[in-house]
C-alpha beads as a LAMMPS data file, in Angstrom:
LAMMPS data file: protein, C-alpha beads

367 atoms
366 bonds

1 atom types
1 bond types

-500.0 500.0 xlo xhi
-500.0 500.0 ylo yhi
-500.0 500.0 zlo zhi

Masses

1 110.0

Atoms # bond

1 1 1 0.000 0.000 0.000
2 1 1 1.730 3.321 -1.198
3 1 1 -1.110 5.666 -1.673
4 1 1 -4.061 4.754 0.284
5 1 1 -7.758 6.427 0.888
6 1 1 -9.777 5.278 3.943
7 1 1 -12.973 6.318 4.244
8 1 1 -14.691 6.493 7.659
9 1 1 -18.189 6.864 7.722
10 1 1 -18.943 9.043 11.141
11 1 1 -16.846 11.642 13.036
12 1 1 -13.960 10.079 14.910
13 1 1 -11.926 13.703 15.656
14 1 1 -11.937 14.351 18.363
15 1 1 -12.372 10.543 19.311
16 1 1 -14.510 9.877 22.744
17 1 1 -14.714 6.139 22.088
18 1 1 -12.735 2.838 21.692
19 1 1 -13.678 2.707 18.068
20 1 1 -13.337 6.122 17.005
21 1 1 -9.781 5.733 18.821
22 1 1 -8.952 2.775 16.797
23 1 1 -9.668 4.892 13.268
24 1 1 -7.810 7.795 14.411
25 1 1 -4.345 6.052 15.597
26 1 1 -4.752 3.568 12.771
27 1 1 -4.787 6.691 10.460
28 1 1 -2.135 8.791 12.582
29 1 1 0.210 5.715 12.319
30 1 1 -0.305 4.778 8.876
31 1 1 -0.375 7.820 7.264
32 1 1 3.444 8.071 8.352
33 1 1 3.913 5.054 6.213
34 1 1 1.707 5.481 3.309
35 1 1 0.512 8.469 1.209
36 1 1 -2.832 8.416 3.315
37 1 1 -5.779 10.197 2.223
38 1 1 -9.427 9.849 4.728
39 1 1 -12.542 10.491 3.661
40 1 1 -14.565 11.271 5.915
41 1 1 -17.605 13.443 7.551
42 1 1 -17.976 17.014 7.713
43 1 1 -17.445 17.616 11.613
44 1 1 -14.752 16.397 12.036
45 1 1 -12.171 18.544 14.225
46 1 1 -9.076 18.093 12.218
47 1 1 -6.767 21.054 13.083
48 1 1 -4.296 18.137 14.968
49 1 1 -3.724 16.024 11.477
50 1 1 0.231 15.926 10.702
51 1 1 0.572 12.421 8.722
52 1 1 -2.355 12.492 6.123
53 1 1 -4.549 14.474 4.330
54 1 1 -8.718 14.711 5.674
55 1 1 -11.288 15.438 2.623
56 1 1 -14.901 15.873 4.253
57 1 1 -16.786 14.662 1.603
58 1 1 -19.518 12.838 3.629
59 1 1 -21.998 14.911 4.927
60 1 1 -23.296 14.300 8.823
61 1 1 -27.149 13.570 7.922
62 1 1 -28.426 10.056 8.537
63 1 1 -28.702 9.804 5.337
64 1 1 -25.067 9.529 4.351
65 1 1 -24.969 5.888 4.099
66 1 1 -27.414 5.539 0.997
67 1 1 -26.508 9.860 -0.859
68 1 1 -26.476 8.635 -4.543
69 1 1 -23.436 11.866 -5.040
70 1 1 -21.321 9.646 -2.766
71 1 1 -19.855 7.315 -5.724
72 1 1 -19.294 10.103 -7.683
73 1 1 -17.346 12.169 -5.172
74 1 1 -15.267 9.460 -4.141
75 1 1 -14.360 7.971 -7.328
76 1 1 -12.907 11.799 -8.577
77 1 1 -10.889 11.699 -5.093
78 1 1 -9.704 8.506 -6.105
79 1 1 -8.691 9.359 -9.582
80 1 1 -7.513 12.589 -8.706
81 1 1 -4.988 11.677 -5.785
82 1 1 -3.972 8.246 -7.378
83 1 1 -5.179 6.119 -5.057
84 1 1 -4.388 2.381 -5.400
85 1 1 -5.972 1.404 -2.090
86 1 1 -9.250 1.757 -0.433
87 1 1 -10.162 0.860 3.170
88 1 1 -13.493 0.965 4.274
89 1 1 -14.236 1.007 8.165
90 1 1 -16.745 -0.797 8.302
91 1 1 -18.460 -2.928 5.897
92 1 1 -21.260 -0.217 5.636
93 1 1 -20.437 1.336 2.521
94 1 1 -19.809 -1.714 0.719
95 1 1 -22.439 -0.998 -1.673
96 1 1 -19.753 1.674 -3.101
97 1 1 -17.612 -1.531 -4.301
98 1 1 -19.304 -2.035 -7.659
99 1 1 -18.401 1.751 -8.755
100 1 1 -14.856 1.312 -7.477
101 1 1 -14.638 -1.673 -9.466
102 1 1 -16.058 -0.620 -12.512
103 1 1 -14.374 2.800 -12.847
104 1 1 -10.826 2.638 -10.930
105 1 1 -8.198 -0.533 -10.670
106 1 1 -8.152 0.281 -6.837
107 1 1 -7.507 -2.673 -4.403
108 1 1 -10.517 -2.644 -1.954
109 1 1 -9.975 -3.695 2.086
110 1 1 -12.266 -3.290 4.486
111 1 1 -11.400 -2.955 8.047
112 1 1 -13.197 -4.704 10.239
113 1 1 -14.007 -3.782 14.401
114 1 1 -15.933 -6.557 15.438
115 1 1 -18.617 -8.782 13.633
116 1 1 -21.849 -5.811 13.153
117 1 1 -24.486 -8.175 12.740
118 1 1 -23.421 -10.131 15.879
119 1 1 -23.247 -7.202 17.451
120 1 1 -26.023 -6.272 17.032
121 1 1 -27.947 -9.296 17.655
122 1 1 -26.114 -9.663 21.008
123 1 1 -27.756 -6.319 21.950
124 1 1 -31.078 -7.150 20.767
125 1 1 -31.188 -5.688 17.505
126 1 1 -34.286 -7.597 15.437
127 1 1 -32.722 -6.715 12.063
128 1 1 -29.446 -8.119 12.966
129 1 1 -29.849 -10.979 10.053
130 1 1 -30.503 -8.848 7.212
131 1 1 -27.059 -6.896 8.274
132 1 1 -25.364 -10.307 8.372
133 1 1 -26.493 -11.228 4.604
134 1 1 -25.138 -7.763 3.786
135 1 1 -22.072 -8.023 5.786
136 1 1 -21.447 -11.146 3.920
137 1 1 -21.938 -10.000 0.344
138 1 1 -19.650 -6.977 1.318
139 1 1 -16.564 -9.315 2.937
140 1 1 -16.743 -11.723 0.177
141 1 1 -16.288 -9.141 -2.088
142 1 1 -13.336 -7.273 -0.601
143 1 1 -9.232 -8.066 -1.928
144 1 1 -8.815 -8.530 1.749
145 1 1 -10.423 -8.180 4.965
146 1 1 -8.330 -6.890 8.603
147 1 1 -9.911 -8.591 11.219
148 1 1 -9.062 -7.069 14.941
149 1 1 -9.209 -10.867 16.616
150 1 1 -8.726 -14.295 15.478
151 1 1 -12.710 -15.145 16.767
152 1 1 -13.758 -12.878 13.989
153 1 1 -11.242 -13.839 11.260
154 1 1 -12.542 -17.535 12.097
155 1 1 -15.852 -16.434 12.547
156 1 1 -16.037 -14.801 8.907
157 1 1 -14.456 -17.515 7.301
158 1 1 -16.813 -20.337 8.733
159 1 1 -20.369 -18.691 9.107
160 1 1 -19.713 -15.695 6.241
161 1 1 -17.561 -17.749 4.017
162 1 1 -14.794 -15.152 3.485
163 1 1 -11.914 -16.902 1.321
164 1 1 -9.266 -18.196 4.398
165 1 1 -6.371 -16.099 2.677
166 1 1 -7.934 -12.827 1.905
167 1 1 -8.670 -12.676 6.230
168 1 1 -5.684 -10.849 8.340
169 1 1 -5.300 -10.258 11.737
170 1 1 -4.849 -6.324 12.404
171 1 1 -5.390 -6.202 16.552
172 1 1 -5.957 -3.171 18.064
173 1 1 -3.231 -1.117 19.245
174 1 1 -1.827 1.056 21.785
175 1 1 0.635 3.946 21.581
176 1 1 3.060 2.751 24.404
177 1 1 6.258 0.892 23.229
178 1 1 6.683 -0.519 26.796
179 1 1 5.798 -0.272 30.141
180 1 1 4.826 2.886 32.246
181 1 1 7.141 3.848 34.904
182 1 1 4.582 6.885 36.089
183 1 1 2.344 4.239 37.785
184 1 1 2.742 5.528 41.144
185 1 1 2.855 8.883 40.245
186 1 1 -0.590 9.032 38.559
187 1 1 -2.280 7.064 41.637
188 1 1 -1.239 9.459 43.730
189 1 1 -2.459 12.141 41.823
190 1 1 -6.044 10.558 41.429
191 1 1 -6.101 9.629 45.139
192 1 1 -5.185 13.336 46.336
193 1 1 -7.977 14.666 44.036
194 1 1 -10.591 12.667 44.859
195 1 1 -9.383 12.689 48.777
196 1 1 -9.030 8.233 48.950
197 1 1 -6.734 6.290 50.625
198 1 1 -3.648 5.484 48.309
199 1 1 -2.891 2.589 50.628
200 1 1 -5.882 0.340 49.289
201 1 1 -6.355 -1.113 45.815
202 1 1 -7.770 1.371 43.370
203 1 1 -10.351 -0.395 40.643
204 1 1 -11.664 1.227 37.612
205 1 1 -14.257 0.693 35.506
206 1 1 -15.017 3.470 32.352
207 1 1 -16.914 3.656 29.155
208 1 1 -19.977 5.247 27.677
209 1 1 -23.059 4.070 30.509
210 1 1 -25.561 4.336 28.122
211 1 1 -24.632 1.881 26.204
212 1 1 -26.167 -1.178 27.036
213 1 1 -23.521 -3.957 27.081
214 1 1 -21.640 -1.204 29.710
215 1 1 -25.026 -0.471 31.710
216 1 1 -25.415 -3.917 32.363
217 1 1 -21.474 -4.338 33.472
218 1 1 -21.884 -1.194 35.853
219 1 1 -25.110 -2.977 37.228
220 1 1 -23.288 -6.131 37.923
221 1 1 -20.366 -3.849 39.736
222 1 1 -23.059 -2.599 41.928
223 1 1 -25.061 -5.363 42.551
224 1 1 -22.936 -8.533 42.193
225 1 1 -19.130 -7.810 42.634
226 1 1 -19.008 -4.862 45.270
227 1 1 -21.253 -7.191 48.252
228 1 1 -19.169 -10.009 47.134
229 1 1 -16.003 -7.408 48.150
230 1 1 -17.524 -6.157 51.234
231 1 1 -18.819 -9.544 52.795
232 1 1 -14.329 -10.508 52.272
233 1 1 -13.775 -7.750 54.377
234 1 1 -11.924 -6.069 51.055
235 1 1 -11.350 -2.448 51.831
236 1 1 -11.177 -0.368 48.408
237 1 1 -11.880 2.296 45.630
238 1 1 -13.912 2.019 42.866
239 1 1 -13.950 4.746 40.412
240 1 1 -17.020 4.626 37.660
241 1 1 -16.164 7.112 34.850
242 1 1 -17.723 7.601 31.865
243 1 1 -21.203 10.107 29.943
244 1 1 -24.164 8.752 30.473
245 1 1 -25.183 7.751 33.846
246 1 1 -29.025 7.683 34.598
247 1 1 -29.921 9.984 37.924
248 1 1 -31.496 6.604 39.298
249 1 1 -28.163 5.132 39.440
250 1 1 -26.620 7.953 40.136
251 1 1 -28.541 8.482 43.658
252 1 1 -27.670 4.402 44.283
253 1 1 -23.925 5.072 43.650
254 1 1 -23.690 8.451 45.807
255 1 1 -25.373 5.655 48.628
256 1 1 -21.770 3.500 48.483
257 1 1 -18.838 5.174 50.015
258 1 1 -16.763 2.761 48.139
259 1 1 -17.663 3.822 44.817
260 1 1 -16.833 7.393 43.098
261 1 1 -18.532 8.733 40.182
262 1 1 -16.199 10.904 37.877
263 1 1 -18.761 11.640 35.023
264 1 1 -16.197 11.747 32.117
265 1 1 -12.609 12.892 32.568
266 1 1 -10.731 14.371 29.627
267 1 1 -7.472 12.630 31.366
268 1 1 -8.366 9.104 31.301
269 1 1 -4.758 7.957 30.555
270 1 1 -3.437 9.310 34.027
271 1 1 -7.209 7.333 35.943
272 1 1 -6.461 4.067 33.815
273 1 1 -2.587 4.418 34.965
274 1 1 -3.834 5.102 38.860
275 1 1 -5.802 1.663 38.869
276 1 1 -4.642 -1.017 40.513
277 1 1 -7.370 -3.180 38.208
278 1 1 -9.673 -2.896 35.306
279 1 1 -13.041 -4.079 36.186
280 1 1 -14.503 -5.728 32.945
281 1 1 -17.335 -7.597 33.476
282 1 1 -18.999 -7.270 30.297
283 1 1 -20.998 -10.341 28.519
284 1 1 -22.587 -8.169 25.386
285 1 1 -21.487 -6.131 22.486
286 1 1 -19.339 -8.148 20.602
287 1 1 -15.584 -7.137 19.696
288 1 1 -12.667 -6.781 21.847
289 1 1 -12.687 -4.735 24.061
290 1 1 -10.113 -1.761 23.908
291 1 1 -9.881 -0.593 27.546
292 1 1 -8.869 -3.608 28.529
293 1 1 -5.768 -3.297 26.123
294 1 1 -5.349 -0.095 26.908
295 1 1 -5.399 -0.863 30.554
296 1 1 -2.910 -3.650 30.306
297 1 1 -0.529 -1.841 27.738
298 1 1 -0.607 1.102 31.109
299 1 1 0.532 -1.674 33.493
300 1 1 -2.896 -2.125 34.853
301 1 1 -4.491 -5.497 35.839
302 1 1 -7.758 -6.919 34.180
303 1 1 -10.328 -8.895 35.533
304 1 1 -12.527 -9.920 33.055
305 1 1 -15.604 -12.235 31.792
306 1 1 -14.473 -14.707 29.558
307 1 1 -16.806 -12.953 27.047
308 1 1 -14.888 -9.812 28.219
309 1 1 -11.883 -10.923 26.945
310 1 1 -12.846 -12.128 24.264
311 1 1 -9.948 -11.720 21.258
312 1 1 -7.170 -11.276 24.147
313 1 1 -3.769 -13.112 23.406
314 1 1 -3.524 -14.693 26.818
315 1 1 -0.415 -16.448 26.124
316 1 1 1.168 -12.627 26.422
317 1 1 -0.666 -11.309 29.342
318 1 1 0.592 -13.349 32.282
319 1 1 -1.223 -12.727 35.123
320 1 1 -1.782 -9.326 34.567
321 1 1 -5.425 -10.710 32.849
322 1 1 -7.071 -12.557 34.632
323 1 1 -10.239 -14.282 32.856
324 1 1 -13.265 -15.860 35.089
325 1 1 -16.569 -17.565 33.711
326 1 1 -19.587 -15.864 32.616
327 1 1 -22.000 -14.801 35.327
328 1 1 -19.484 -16.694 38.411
329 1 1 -19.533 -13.523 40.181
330 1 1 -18.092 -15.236 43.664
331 1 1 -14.698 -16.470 41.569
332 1 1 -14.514 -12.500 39.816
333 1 1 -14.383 -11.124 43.509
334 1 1 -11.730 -13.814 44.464
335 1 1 -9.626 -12.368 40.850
336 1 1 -9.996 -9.559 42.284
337 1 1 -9.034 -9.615 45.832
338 1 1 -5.545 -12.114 44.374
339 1 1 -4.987 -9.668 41.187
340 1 1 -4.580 -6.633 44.136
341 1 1 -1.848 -8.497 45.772
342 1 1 0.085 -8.862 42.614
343 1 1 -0.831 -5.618 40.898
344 1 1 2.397 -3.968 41.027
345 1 1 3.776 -6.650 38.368
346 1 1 4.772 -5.470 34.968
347 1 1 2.945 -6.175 31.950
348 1 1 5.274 -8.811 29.725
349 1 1 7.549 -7.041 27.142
350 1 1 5.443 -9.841 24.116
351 1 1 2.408 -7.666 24.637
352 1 1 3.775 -4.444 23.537
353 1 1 5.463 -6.476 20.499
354 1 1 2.372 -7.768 19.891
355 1 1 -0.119 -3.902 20.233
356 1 1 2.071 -1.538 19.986
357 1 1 0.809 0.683 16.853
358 1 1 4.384 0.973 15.192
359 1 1 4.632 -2.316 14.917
360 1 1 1.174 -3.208 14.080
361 1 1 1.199 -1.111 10.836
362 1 1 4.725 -2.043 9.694
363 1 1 3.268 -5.908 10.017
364 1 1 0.471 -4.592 7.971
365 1 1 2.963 -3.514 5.100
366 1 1 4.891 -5.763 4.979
367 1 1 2.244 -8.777 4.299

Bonds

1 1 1 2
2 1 2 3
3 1 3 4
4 1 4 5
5 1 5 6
6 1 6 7
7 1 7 8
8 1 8 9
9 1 9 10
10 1 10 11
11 1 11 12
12 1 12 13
13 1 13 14
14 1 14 15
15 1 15 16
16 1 16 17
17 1 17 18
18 1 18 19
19 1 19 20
20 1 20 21
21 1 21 22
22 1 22 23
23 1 23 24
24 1 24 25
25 1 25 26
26 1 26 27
27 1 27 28
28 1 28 29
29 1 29 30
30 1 30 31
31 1 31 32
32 1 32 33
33 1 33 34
34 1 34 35
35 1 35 36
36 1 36 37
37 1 37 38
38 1 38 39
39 1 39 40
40 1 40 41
41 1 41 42
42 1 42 43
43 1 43 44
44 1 44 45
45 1 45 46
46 1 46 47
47 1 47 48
48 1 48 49
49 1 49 50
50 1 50 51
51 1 51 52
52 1 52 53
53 1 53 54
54 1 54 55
55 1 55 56
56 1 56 57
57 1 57 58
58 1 58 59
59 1 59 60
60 1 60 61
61 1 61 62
62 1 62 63
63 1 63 64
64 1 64 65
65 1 65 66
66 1 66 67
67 1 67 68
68 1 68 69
69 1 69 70
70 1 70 71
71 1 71 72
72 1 72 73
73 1 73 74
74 1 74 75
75 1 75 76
76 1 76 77
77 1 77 78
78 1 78 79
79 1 79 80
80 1 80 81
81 1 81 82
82 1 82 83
83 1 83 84
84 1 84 85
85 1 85 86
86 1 86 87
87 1 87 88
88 1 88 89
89 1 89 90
90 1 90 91
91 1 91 92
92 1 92 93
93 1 93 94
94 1 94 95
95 1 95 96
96 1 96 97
97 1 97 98
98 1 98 99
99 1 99 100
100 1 100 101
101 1 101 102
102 1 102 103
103 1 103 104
104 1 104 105
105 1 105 106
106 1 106 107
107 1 107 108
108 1 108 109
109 1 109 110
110 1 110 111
111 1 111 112
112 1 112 113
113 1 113 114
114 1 114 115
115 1 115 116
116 1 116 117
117 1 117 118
118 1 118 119
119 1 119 120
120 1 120 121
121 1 121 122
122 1 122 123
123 1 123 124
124 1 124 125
125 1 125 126
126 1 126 127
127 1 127 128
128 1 128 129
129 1 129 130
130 1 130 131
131 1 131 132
132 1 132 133
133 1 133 134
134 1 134 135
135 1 135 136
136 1 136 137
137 1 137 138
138 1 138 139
139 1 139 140
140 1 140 141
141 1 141 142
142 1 142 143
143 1 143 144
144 1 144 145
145 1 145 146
146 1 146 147
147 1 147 148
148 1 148 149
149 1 149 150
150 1 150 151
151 1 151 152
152 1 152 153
153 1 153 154
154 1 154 155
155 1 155 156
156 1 156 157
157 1 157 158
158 1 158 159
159 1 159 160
160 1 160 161
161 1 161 162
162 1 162 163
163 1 163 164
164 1 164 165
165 1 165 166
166 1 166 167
167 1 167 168
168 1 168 169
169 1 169 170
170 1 170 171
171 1 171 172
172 1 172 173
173 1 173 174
174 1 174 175
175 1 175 176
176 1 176 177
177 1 177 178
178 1 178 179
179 1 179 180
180 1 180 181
181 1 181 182
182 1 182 183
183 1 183 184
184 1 184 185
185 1 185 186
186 1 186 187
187 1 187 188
188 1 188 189
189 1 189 190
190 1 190 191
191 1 191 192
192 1 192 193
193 1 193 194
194 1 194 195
195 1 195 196
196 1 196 197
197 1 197 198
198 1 198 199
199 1 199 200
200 1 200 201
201 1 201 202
202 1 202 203
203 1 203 204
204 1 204 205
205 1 205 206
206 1 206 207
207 1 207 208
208 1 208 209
209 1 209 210
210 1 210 211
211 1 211 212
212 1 212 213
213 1 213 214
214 1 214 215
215 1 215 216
216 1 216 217
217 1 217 218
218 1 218 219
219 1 219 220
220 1 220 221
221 1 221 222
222 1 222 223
223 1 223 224
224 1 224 225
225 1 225 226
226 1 226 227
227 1 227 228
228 1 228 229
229 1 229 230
230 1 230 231
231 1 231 232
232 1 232 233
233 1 233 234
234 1 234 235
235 1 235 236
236 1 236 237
237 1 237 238
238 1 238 239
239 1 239 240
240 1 240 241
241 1 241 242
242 1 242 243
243 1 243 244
244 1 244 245
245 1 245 246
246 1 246 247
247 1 247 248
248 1 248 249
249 1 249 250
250 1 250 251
251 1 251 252
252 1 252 253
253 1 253 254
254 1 254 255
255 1 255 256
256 1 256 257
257 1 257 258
258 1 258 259
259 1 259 260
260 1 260 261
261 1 261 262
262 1 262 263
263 1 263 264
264 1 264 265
265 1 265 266
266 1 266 267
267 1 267 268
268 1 268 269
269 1 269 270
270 1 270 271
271 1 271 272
272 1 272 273
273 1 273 274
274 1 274 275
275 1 275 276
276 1 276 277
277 1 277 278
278 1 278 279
279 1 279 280
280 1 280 281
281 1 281 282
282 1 282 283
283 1 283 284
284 1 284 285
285 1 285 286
286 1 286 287
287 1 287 288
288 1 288 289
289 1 289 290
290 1 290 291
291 1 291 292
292 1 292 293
293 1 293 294
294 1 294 295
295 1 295 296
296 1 296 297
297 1 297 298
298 1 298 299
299 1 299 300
300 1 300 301
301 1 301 302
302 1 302 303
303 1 303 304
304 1 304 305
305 1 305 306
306 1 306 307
307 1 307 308
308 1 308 309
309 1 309 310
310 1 310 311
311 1 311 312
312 1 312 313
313 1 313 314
314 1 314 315
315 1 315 316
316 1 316 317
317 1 317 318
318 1 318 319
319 1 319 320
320 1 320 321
321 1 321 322
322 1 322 323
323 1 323 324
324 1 324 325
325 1 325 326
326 1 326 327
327 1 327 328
328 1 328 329
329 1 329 330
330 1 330 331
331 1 331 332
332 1 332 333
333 1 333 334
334 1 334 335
335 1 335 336
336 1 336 337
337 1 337 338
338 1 338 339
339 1 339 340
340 1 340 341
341 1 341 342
342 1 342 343
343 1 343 344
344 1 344 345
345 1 345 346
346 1 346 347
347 1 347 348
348 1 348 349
349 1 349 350
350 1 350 351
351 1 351 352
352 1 352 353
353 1 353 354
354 1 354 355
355 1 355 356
356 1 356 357
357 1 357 358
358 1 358 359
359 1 359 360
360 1 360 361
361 1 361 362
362 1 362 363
363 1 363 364
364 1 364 365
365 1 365 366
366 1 366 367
């Protein structure tokens, strides 16, 4: 890939989420690689962009996905610029794939997050199959697919019937070569600010609470894991961070001295950093889950679901994740109360080969 356009269809600058985090550092990183052109929607912030070049051609109406002037737009971009590669994130504008075939010689890859129709259907979505036809017709149709874990590479080539050879691992990546050394420094920062006790175990849970599959996590925090804590006589913190978070369970949090509501925090680096362990008890929403990498690539421990951790490498993570059944909420408190006593150990040296962003992309060009 030498000159490249990936188009992105919904603002990712400035990013707030995993996913929109994932399309901005995958740009940022290969853009200093490739001559990288993005396509993308009109409000976007992009005053920061150093390594490619950002044409808002999409327009932010719900509509986007299905504007007949689309094709035509993007095809003179292509032709203009010289592009010999397009990425689509996502397999939503797949429908484009007939005009890029028929009137440019561009290689088409799209880059998958997770598998959409699944979901979807694990969040109760009732037109989750008709996405899963399309998502199908759109893979099999690609020069290659990038698949974040090896359950969805396997996943499309079994029940989607992608060829085996066109699938490639691409996991998602982190910007830290190795391991933090500011560990201590940024717990004691978080602890004097929210007046705790730096002496006890600091646990973190974050992400948008309005989404469901996180809703549900922060209800098992509250209702499952934190009694199972307090009837072990385990004295900690537990920040909650994150938009979203209904007054009803608001009022029931401010009723738990354990627990401390942030609302969001712009420096979520330096909170993830402070925690002693990731809480990640999610069972829904398909994909892996990017805090949890993030979290372990800033020295933090993970508890997690098995569905949690879903697309992991364990064989890289040691003990710093630690994976429990599905709904055994008595062995997650035990993880817990044994990952606290060993928090302080460094994540392996494999796991930043393995995420770091550098290395990810020059994998990715050199296949």
């Amino acid at each position: 890939m030498k000159k490249v356009l990936n188009i992105v269809p919904y603002p990712f600058l400035p990013y707030s989420s995993g996913g929109q985090k994932l399309i901005a550092l995958f740009n940022e990183y290969l853009g200093t690689k490739t001559n990288l052109h993005v396509a993308g929607t009109t409000d976007n912030v992009t005053k920061d962009i150093s390594s490619y070049v950002f044409h808002p051609v999409l327009s932010y109406s719900r509509w986007r996905y299905l504007n007949p002037l689309i094709p035509i737009k993007l095809i003179r971009l292509i032709k203009k610029n010289k592009i010999e590669t397009v990425i689509l994130e996502h397999p939503y504008y797949g429908w484009l794939i007939p005009f890029f075939r028929l009137f440019t010689r561009v290689s088409i890859i799209c880059h998958t997050h997770n598998v959409e129709s699944e979901r979807f259907r694990s969040i109760g979505k009732k037109w989750w199959q008709l996405l899963a036809y399309y998502e199908g017709i759109v893979l099999r149709h690609c020069d290659q697919v990038l698949c974040i874990t090896d359950e969805d590479r396997q996943f499309f080539i079994d029940k989607m019937r992608v060829p085996k050879n066109n699938c490639i691992i691409v996991p998602y990546g982190i910007e830290q070569r190795e391991a933090p050394s500011d560990k201590e420094v940024c717990k004691r920062v978080i602890c004097e600010k929210h007046q705790l006790d730096p002496s006890l175990p600091l646990l973190f849970f974050n992400g948008a609470l309005n989404y469901k599959p996180n809703s549900d996590a922060l209800d098992i925090i509250l209702k499952e894991i934190l009694p199972r804590l307090i009837k072990n006589n385990f004295k900690t913190h537990i920040i909650i961070a994150g938009r979203g978070l209904s007054e009803e369970i608001q009022s029931l949090i401010s009723a738990k001295k354990e627990i401390i509501y942030t609302g969001f925090v712009d420096d979520i680096n330096t909170y993830t950093k402070a925690a002693d362990i990731l809480l990640n008890p999610v069972m829904s929403g398909g994909g892996i889950k990017t805090k949890m990498i993030e979290a372990l690539g800033m020295g933090t421990s993970v508890v997690s679901t098995v569905s949690g951790a879903a697309g992991a490498d364990l064989s890289i993570t040691d003990s710093k994740l630690i994976t429990v059944h599905d709904q055994d909420w008595d062995s997650f408190a035990e993880k817990i109360i044994e990952a606290a006593a060993s928090a302080n150990k460094p994540t392996p040296p494999a796991f930043y080969e393995r995420y770091y962003w550098g290395h990810i992309i020059n994998g990715l060009l050199h296949l």
